[in-house]
N, C-alpha and C positions, 0 to 999 in steps of 0.2 A: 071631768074629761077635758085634755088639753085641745088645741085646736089643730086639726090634721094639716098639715101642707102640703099643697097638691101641685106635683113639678107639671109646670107647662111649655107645652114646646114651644117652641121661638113663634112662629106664626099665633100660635093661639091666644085670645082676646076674651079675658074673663069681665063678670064686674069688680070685681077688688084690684084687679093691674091697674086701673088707674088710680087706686086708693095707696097700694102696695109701691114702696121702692124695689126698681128693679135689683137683681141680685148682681154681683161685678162680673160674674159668669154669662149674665145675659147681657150685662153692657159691651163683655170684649168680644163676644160672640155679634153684637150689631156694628160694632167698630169694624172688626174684620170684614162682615158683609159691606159696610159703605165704601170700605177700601178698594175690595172687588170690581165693584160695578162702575168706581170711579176711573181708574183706570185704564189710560187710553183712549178712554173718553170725550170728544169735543164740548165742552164744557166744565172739564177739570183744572185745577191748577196751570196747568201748559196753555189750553187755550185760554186762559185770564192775563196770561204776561202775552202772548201772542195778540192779542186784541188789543193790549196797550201799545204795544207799540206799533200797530197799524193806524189807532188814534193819535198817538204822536206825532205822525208822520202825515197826519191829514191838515192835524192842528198848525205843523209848523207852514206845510204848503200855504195853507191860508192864511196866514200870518205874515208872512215873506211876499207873499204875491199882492198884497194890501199896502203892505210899510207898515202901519201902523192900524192895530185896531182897538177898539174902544170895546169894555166887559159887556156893554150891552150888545153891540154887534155880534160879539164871540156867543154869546150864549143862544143869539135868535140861529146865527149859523147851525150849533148847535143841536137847536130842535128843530132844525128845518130838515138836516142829515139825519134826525131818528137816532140820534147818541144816545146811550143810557147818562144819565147825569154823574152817577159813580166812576163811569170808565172814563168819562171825560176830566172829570176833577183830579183822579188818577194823573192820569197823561199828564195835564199842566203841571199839577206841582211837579211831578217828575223831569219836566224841562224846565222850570223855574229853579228845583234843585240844583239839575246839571250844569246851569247857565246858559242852555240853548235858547231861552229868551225872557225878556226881563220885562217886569214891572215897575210904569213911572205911573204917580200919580197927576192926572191934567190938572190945573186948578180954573179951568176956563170952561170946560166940560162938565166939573166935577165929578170927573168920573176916572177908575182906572184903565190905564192903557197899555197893551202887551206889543212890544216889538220886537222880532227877531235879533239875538246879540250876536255881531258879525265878529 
């Protein structure tokens, strides 16, 4: 006797689903649900470029209102603001990109340092 397969609904949770590959029917079927619920959503794609450049904008403030600061400074500022470390790393290279502010190396410090490019 062959072995019966037994269609399960989206929601239901056997022991063998996690032994089993899901079928591509049930992966466009979860696809389409994450798409849904994403959305519109504060915490989607839009508010992730939204949130960089509100980082951006904090980073350069403080950057410019300094002259010059030093990577340890930038990173205590930082976690003192409650930054995620991703969104922050985001945002810099992103103005490093741009040329909105550059990196020299001190050799007195040894350390890097970011200044605003006028």
């Amino acid at each position: 006797m062959g072995k019966k397969k037994h269609k399960r609904k989206p929601g239901e949770v056997s022991l063998l689903s996690f032994v089993e590959a899901p079928s591509t029917e049930e992966k466009e079927e979860k696809v389409k649900r994450e798409r849904k619920e994403n959305v519109g959503e504060p915490g989607g794609v839009e508010a992730a470029a939204a949130a960089t450049g509100e980082v951006e904008g904090e980073i350069l403030e403080f950057i410019s209102g300094r002259g010059r600061v030093s990577k340890s400074e930038l990173w205590s500022w930082v976690k003192k603001r409650g930054l995620s470390p991703a969104s922050f790393y985001r945002a810099l290279t992103k103005l490093l990109r741009e040329g909105a502010v550059k990196r020299v190396f001190d050799e007195d410090l040894e350390e890097h340092m970011f200044y605003v490019n006028d």
